[in-house]
C-alpha positions in Angstrom: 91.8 111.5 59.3 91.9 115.0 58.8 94.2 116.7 57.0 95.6 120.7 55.9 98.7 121.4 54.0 101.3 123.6 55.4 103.1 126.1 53.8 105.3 123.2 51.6 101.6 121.7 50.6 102.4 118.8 52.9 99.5 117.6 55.0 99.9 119.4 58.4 97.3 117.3 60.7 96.9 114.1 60.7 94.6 113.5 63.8 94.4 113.3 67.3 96.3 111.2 69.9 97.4 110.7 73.6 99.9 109.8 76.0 99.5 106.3 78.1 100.0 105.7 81.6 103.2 103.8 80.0 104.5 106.6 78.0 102.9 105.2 74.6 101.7 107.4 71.8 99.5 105.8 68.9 99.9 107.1 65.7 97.0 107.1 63.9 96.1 103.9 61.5 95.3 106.6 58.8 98.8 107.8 59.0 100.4 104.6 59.8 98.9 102.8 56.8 100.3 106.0 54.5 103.5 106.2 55.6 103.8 102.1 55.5 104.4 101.6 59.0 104.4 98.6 60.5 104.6 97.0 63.9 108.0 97.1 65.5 109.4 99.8 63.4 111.9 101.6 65.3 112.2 105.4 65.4 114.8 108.1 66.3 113.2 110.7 68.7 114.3 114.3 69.1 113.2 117.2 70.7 113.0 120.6 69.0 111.9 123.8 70.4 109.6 121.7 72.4 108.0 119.8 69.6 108.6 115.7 69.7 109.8 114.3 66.3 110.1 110.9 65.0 112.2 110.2 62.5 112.4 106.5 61.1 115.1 104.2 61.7 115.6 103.8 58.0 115.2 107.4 57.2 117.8 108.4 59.8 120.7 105.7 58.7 120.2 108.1 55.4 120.4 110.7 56.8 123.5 110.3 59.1 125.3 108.3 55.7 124.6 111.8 53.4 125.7 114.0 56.3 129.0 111.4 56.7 129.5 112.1 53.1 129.6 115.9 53.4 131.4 116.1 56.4 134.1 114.4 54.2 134.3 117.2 51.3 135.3 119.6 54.2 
């Protein structure tokens, strides 16, 4: 796997992958394997400015429970 840091010193590229005739992308072992991943994880998927982001299921129940909680102090 190759890797760069961006401008936050977070790795940048993490390697190379395609789209399957049944919509599937594989995210590489490499990068699987770091970020714990495991079969049937579930992710959120957006769309931004025409880049695809995945945003795990766990991550994203945080995510929406902190914004929840501000959205209260207002």
């Amino acid at each position: 796997m190759k890797t760069s840091k961006n401008h936050c010193g977070m790795p940048a590229f993490a390697g190379v992958t395609s789209l399957g005739e049944r919509g599937q992308i594989v995210i590489p072992k490499e990068l699987r394997d770091h970020l714990k991943f495991k079969t049937g994880d579930k992710f959120l998927v957006l769309e931004h400015f025409g880049k695809l982001i995945l945003v795990p299921d766990k991550v994203a129940h945080q995510l929406v429970k902190h914004l929840t909680k501000e959205f209260d102090k207002i």
